[in-house]
PQR file with spaces between the fields and no chain letter, atoms N, CA, C, O and H, PARSE charges and radii, in Angstrom:
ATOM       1  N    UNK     1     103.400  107.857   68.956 -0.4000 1.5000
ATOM       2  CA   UNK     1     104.620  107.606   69.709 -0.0000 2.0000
ATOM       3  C    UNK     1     105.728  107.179   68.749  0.5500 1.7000
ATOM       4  O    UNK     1     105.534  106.325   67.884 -0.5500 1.4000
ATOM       5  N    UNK     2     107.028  107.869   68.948 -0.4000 1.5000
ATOM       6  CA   UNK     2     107.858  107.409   67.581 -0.0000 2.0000
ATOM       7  C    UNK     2     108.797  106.268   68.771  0.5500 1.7000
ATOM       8  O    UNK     2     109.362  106.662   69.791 -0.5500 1.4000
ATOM       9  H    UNK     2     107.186  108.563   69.651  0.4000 1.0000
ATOM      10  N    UNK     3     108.754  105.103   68.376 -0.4000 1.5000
ATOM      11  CA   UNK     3     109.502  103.997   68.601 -0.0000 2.0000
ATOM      12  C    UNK     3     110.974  104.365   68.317  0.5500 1.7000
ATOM      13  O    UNK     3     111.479  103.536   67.560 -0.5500 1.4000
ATOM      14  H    UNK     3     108.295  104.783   67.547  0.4000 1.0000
ATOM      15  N    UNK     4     111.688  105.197   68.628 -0.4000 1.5000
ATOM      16  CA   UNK     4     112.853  105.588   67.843 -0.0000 2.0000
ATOM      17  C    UNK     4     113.230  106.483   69.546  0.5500 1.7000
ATOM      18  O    UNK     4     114.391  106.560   69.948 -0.5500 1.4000
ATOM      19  H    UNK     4     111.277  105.870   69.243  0.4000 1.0000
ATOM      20  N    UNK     5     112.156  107.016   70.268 -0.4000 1.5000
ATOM      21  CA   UNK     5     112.591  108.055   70.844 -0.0000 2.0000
ATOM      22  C    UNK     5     111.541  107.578   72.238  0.5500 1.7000
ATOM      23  O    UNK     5     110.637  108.222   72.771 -0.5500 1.4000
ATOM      24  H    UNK     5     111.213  106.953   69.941  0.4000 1.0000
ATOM      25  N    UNK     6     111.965  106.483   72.490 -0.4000 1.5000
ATOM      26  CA   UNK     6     110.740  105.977   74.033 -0.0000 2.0000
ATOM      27  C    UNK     6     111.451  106.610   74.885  0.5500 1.7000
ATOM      28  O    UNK     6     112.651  106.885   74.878 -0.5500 1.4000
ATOM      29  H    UNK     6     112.699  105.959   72.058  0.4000 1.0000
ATOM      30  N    UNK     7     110.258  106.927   75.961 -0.4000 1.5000
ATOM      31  CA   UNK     7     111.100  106.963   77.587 -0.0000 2.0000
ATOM      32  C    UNK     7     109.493  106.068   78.311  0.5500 1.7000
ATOM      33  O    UNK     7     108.280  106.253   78.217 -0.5500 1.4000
ATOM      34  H    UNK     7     109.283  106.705   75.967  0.4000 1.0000
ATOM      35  N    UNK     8     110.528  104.938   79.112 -0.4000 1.5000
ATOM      36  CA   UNK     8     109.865  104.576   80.044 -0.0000 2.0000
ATOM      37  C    UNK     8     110.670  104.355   81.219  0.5500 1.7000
ATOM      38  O    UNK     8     111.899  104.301   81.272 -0.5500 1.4000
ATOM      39  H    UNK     8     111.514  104.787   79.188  0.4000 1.0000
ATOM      40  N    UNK     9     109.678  104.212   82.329 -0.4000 1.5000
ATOM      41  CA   UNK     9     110.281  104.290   83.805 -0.0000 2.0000
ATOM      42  C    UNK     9     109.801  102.635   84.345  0.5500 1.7000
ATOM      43  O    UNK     9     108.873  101.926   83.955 -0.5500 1.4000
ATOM      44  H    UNK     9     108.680  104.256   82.286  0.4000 1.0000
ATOM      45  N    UNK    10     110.385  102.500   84.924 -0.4000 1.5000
ATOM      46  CA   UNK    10     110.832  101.226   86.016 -0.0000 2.0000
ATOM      47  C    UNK    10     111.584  101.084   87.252  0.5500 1.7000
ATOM      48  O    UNK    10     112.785  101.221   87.484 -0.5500 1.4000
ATOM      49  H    UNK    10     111.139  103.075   85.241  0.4000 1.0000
ATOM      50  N    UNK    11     110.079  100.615   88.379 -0.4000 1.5000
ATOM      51  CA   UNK    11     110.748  101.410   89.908 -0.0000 2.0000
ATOM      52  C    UNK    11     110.711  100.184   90.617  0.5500 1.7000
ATOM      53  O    UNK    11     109.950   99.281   90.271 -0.5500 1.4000
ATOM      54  H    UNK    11     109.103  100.504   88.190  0.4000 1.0000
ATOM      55  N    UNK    12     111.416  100.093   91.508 -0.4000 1.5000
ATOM      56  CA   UNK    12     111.594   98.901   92.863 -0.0000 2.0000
ATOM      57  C    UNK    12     110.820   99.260   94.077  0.5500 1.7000
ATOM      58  O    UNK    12     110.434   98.427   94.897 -0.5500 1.4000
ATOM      59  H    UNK    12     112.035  100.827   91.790  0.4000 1.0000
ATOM      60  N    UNK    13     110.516  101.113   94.191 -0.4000 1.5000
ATOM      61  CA   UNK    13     109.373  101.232   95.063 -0.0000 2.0000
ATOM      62  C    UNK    13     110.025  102.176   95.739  0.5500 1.7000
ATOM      63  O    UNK    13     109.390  103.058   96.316 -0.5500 1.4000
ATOM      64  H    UNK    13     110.830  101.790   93.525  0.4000 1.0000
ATOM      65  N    UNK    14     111.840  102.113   95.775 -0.4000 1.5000
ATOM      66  CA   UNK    14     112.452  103.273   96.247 -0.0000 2.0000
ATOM      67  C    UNK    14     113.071  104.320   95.225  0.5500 1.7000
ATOM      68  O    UNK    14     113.127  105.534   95.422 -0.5500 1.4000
ATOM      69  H    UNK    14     112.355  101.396   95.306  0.4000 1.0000
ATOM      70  N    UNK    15     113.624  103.503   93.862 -0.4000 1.5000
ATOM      71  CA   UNK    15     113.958  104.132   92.944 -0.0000 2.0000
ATOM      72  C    UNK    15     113.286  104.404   91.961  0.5500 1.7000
ATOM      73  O    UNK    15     112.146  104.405   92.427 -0.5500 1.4000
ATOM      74  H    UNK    15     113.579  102.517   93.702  0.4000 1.0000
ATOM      75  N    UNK    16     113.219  104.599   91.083 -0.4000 1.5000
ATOM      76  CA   UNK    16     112.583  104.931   89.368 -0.0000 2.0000
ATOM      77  C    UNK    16     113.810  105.546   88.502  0.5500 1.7000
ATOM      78  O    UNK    16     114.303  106.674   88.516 -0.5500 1.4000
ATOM      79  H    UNK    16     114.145  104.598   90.705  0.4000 1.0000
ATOM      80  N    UNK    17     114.216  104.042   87.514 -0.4000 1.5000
ATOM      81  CA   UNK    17     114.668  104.269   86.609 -0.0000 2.0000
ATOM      82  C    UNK    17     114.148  105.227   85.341  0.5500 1.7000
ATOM      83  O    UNK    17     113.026  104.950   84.917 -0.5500 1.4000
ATOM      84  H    UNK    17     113.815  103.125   87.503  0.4000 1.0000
ATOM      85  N    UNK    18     114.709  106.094   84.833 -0.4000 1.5000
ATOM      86  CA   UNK    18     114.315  106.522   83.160 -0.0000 2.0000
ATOM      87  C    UNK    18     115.064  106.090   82.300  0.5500 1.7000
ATOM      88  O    UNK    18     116.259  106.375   82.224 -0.5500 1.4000
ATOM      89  H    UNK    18     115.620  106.319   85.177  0.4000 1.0000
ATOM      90  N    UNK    19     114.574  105.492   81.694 -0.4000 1.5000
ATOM      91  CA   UNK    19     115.421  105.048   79.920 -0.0000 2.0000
ATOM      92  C    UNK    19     114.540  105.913   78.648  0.5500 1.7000
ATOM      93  O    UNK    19     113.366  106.104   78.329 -0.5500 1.4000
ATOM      94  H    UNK    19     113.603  105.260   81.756  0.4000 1.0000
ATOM      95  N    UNK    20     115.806  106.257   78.207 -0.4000 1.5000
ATOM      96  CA   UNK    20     115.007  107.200   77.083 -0.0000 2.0000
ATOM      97  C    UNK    20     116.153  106.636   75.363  0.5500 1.7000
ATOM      98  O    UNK    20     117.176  107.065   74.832 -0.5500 1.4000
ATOM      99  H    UNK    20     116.760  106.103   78.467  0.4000 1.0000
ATOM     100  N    UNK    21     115.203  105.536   75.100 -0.4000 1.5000
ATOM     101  CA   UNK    21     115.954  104.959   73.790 -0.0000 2.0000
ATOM     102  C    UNK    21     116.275  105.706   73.086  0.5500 1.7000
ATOM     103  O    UNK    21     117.126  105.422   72.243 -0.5500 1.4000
ATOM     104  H    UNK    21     114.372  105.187   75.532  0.4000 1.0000
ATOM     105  N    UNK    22     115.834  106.690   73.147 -0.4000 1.5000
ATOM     106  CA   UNK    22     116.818  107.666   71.046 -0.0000 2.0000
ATOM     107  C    UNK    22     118.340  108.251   71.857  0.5500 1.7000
ATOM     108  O    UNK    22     119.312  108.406   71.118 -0.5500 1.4000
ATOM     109  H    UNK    22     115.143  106.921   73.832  0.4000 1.0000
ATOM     110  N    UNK    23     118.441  108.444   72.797 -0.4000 1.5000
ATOM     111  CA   UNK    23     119.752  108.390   73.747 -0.0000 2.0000
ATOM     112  C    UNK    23     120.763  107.655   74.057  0.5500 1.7000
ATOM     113  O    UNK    23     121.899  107.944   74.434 -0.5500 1.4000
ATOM     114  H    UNK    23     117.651  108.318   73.397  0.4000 1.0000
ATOM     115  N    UNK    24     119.935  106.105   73.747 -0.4000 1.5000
ATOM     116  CA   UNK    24     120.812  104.882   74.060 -0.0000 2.0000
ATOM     117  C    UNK    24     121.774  104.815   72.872  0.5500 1.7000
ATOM     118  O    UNK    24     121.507  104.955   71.679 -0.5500 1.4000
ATOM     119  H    UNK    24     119.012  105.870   73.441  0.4000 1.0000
ATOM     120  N    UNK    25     123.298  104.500   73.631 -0.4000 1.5000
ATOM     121  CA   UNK    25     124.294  104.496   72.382 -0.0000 2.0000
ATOM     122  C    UNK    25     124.767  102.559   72.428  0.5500 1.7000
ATOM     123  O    UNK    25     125.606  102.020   71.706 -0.5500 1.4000
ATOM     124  H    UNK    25     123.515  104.387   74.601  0.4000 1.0000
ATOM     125  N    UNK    26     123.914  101.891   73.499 -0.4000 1.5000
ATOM     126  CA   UNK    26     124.497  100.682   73.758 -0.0000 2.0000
ATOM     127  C    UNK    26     125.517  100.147   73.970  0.5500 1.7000
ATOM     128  O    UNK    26     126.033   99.127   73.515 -0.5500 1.4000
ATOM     129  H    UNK    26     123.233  102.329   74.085  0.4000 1.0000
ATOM     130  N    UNK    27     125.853  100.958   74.780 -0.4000 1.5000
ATOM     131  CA   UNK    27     127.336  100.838   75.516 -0.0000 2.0000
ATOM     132  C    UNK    27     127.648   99.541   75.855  0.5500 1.7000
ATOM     133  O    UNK    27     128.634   98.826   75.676 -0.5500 1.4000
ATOM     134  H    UNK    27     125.434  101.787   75.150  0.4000 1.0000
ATOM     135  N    UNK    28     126.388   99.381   76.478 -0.4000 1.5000
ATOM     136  CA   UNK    28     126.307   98.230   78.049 -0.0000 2.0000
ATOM     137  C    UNK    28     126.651   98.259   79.023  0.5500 1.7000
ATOM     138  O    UNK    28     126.691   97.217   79.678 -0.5500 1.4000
ATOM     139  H    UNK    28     125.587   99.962   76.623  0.4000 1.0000
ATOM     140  N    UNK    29     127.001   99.314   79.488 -0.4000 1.5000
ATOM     141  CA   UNK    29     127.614   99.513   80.901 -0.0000 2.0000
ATOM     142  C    UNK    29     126.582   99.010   81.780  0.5500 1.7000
ATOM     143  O    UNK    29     126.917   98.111   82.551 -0.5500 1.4000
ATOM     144  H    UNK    29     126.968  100.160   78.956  0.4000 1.0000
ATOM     145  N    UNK    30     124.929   99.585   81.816 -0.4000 1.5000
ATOM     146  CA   UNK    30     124.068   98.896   82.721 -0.0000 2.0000
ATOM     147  C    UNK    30     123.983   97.480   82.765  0.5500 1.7000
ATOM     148  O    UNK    30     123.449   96.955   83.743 -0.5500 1.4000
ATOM     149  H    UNK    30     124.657  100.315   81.190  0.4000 1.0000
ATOM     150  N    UNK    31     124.454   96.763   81.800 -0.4000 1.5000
ATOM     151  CA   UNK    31     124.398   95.518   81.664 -0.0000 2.0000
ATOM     152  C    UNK    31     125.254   94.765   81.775  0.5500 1.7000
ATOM     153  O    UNK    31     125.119   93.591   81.432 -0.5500 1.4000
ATOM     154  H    UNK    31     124.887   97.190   81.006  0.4000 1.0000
ATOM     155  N    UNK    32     126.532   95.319   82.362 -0.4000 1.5000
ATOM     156  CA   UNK    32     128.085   94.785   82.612 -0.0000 2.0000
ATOM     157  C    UNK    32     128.323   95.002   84.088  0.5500 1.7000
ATOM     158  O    UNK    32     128.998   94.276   84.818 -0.5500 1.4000
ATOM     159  H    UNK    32     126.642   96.273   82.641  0.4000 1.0000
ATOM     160  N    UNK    33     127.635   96.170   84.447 -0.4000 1.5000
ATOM     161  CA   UNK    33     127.177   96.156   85.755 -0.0000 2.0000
ATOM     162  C    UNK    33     126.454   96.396   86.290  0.5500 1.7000
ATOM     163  O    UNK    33     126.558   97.417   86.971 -0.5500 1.4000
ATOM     164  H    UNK    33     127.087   96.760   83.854  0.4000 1.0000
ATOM     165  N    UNK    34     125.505   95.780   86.323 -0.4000 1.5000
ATOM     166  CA   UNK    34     124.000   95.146   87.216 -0.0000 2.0000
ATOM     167  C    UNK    34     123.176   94.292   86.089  0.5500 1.7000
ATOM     168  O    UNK    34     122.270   94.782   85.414 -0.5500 1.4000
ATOM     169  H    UNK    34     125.420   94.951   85.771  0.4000 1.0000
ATOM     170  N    UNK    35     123.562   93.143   86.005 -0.4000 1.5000
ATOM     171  CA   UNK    35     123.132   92.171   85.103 -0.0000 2.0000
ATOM     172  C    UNK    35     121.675   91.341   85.632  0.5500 1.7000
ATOM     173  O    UNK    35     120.815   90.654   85.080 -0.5500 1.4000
ATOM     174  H    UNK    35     124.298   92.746   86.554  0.4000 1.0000
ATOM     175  N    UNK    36     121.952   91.849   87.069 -0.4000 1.5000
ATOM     176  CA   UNK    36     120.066   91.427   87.151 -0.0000 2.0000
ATOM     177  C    UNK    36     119.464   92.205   87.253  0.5500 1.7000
ATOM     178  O    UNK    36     118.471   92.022   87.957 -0.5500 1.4000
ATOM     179  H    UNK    36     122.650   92.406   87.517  0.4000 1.0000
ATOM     180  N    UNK    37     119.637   93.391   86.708 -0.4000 1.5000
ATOM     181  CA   UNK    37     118.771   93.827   86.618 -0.0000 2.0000
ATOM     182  C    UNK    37     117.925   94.489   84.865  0.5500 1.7000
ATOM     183  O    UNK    37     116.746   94.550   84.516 -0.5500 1.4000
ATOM     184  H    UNK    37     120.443   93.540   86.136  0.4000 1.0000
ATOM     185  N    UNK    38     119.118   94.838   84.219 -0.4000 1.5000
ATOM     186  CA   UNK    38     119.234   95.399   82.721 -0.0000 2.0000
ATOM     187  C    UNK    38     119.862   93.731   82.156  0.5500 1.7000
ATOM     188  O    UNK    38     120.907   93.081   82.126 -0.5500 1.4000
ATOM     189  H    UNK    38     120.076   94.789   84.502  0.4000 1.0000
ATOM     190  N    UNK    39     118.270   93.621   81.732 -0.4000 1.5000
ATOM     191  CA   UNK    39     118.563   92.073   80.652 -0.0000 2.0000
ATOM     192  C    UNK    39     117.801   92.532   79.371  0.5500 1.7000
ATOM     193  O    UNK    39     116.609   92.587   79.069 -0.5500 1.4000
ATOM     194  H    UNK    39     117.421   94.148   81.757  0.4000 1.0000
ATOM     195  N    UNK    40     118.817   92.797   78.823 -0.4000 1.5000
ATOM     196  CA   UNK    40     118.270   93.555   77.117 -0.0000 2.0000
ATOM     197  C    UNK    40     117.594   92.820   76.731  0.5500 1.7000
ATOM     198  O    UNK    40     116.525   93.414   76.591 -0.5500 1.4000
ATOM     199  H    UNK    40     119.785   92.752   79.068  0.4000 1.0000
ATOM     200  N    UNK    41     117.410   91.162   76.234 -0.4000 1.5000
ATOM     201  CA   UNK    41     116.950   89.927   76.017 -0.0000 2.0000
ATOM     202  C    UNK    41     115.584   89.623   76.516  0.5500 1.7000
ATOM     203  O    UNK    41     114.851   88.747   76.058 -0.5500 1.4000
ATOM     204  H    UNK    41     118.278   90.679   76.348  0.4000 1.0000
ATOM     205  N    UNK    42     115.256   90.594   77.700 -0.4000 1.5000
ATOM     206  CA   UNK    42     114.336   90.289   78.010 -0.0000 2.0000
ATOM     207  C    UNK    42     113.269   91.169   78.396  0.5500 1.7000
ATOM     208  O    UNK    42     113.693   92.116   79.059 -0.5500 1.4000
ATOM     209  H    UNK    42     115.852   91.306   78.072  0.4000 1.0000
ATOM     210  N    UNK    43     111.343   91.183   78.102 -0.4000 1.5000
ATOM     211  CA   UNK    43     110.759   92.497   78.423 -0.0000 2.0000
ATOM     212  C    UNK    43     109.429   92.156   79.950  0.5500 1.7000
ATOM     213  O    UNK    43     108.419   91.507   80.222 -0.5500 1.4000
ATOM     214  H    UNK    43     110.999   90.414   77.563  0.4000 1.0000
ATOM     215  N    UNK    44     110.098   92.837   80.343 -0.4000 1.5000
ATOM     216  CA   UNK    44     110.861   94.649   80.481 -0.0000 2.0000
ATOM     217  C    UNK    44     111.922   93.748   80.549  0.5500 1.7000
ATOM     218  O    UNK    44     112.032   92.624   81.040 -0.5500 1.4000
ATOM     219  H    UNK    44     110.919   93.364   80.121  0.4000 1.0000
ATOM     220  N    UNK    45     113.092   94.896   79.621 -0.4000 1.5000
ATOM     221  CA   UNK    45     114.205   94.678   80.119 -0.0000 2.0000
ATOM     222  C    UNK    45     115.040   94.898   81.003  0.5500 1.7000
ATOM     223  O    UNK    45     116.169   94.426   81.140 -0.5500 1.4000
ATOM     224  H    UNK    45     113.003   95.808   79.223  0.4000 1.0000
ATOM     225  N    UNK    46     113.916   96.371   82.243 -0.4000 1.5000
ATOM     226  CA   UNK    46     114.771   96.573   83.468 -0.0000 2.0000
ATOM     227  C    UNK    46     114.006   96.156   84.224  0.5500 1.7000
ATOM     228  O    UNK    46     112.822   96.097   83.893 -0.5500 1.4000
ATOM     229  H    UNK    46     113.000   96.754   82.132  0.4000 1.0000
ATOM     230  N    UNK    47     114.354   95.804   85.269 -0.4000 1.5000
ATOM     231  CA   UNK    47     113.072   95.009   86.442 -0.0000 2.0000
ATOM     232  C    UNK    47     114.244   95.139   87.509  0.5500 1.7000
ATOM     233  O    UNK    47     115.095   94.334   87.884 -0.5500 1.4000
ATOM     234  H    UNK    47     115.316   95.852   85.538  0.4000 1.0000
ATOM     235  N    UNK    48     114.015   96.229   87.797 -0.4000 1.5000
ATOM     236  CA   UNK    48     114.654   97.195   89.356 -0.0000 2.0000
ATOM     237  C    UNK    48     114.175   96.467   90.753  0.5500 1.7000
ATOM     238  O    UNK    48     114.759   96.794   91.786 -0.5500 1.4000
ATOM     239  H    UNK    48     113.323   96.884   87.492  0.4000 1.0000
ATOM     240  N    UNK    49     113.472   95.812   90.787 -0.4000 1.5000
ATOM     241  CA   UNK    49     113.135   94.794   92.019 -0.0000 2.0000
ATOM     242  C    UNK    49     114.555   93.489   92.617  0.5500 1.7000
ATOM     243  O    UNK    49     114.850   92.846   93.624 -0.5500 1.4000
ATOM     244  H    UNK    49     112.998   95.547   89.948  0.4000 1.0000
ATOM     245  N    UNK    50     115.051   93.713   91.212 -0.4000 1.5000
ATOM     246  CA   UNK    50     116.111   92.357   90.901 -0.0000 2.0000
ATOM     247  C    UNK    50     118.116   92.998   91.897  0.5500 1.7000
ATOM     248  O    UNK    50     119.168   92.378   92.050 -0.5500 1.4000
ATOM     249  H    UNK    50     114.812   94.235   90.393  0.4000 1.0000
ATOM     250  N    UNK    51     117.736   94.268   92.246 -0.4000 1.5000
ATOM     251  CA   UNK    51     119.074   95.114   93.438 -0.0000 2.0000
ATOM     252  C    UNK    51     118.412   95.963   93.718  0.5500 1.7000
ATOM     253  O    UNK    51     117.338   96.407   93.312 -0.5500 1.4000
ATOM     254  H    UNK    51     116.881   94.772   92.122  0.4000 1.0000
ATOM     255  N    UNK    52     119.427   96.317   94.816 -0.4000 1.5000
ATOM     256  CA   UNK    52     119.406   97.572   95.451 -0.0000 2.0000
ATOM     257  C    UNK    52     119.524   98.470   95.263  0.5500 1.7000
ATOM     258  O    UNK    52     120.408   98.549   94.410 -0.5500 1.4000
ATOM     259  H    UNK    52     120.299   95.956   95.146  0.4000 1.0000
ATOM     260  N    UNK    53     119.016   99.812   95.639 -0.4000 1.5000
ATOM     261  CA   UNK    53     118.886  101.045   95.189 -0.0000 2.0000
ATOM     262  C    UNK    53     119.642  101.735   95.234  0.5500 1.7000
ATOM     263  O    UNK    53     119.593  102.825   94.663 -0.5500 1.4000
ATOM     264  H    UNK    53     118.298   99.747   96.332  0.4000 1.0000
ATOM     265  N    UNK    54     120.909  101.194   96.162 -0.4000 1.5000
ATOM     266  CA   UNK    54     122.333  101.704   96.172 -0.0000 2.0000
ATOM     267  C    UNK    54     122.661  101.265   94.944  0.5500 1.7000
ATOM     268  O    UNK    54     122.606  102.245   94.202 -0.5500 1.4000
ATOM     269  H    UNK    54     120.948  100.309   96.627  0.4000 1.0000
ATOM     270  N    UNK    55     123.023  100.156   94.245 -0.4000 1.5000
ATOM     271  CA   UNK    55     123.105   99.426   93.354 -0.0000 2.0000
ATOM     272  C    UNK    55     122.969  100.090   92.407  0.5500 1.7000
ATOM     273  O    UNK    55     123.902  100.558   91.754 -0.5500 1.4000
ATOM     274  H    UNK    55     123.068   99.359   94.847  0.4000 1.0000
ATOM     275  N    UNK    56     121.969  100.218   92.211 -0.4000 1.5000
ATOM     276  CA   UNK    56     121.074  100.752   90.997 -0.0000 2.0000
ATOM     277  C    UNK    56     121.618  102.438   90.286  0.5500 1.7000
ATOM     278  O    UNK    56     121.935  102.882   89.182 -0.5500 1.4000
ATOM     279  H    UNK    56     121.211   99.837   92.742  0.4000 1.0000
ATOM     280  N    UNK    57     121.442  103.056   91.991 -0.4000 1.5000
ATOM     281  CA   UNK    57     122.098  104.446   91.373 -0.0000 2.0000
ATOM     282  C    UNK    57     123.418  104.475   90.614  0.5500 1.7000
ATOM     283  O    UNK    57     123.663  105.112   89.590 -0.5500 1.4000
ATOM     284  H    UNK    57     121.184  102.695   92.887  0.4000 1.0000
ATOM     285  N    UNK    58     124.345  103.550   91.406 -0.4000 1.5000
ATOM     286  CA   UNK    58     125.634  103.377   90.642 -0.0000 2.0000
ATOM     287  C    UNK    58     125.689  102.723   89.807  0.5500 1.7000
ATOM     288  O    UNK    58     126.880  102.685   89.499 -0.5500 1.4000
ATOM     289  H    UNK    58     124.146  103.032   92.238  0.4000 1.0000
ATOM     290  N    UNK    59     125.075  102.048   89.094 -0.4000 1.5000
ATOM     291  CA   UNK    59     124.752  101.754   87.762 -0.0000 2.0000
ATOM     292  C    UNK    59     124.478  102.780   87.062  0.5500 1.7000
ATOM     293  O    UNK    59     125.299  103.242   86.270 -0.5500 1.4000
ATOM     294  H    UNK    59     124.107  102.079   89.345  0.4000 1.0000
ATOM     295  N    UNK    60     123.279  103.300   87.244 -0.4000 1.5000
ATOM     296  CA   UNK    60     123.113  104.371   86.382 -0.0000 2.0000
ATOM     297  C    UNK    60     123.787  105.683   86.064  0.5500 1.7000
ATOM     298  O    UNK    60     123.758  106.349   85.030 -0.5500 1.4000
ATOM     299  H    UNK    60     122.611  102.925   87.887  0.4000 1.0000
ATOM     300  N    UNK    61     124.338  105.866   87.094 -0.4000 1.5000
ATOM     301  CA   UNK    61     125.140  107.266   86.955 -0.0000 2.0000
ATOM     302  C    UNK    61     126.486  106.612   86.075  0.5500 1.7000
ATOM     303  O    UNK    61     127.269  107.517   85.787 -0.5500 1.4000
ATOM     304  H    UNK    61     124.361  105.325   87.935  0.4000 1.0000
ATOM     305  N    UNK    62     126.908  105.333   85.610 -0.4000 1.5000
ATOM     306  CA   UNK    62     127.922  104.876   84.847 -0.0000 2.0000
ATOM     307  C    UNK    62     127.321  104.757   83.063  0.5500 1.7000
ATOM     308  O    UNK    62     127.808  104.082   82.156 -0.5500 1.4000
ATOM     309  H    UNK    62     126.272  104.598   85.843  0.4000 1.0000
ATOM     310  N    UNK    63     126.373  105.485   83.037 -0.4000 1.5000
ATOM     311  CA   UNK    63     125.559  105.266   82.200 -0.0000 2.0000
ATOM     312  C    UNK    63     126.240  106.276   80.967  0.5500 1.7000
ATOM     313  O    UNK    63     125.666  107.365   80.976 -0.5500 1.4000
ATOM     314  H    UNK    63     125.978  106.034   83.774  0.4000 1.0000
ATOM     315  N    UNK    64     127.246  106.192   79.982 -0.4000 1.5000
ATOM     316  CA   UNK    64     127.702  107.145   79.110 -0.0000 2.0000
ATOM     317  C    UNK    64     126.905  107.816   78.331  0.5500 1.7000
ATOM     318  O    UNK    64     127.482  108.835   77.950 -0.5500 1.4000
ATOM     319  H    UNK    64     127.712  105.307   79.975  0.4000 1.0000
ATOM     320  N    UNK    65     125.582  107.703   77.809 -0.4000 1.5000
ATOM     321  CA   UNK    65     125.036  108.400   76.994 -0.0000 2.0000
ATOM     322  C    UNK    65     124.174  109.362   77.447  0.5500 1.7000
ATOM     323  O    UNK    65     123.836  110.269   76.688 -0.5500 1.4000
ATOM     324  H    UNK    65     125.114  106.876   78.119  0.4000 1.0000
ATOM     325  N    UNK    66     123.540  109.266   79.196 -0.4000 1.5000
ATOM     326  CA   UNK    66     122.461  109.518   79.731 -0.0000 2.0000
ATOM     327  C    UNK    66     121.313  109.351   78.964  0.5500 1.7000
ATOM     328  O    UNK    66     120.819  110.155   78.174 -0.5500 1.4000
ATOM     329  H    UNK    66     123.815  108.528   79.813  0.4000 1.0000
ATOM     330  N    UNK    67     120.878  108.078   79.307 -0.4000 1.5000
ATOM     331  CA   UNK    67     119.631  107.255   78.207 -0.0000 2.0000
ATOM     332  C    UNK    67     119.018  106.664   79.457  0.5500 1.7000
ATOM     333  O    UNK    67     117.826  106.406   79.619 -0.5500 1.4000
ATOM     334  H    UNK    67     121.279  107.425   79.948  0.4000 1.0000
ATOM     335  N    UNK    68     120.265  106.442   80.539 -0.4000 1.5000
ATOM     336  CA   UNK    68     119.561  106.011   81.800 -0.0000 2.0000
ATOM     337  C    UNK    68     119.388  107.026   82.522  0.5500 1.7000
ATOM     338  O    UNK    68     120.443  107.657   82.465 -0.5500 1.4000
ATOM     339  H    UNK    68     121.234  106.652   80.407  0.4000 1.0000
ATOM     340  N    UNK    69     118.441  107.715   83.372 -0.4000 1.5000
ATOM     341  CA   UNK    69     118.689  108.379   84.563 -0.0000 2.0000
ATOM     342  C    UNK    69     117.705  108.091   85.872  0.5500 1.7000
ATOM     343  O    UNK    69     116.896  107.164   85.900 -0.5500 1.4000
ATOM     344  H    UNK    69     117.583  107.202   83.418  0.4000 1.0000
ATOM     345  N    UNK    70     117.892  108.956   86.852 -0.4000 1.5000
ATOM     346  CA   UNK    70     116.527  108.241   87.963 -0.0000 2.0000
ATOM     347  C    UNK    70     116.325  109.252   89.084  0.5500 1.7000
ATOM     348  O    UNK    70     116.998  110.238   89.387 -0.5500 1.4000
ATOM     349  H    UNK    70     118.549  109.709   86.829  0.4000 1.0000
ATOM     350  N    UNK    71     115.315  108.787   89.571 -0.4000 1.5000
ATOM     351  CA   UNK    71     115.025  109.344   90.720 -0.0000 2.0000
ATOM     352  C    UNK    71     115.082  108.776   91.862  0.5500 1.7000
ATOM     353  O    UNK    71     115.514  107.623   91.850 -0.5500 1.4000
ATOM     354  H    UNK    71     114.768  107.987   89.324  0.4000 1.0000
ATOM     355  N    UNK    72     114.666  109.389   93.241 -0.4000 1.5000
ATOM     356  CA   UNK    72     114.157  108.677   94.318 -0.0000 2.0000
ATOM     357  C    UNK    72     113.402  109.115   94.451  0.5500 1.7000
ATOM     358  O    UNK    72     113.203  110.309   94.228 -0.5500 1.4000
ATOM     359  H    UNK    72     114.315  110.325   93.251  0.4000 1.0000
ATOM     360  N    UNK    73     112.213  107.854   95.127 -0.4000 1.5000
ATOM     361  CA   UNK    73     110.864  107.991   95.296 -0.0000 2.0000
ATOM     362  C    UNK    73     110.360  108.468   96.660  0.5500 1.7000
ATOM     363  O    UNK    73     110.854  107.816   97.580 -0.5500 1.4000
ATOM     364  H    UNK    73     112.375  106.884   95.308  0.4000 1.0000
ATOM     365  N    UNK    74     109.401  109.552   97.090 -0.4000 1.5000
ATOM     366  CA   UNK    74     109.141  109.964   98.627 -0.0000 2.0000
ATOM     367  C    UNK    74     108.630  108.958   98.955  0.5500 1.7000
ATOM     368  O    UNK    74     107.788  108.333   98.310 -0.5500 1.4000
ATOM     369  H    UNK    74     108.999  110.082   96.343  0.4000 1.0000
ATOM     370  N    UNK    75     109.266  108.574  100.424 -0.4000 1.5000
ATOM     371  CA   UNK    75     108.680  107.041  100.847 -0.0000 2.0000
ATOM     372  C    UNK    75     107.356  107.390  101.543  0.5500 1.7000
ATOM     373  O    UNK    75     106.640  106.495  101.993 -0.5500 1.4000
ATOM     374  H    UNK    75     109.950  109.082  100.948  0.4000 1.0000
């Protein structure tokens, strides 16, 4: 696994985040807006349980590098 180029996912049960680090330009936009949820400082640093899935999408779609992206989950 090259540590340079992760993708992991992180879900609240309706959503599933993707972060794919060799993408990340560290903008911070996820972290300027939705701060409980994207806490760089801390691991995991996304824990999608912490808003809403409305929330969440619009976070991510503010995402400039697409490093974030997501799905919805079939309930």
């Amino acid at each position: 696994m090259d540590a340079n180029n992760l993708k992991k996912e992180y879900t609240n049960g309706e959503v599933t985040i993707v972060w794919q680090s060799g993408k990340c330009i560290h903008a911070a936009e996820c972290v300027k807006n939705n701060p409980a949820v994207f806490k760089p400082k801390e691991k995991p640093w996304i824990n999608p349980e912490n808003s809403t899935t409305e929330k969440i999408v619009e976070t991510v779609k503010k995402c400039p590098s697409g490093a974030l992206t997501y799905y919805l989950n079939n309930k």
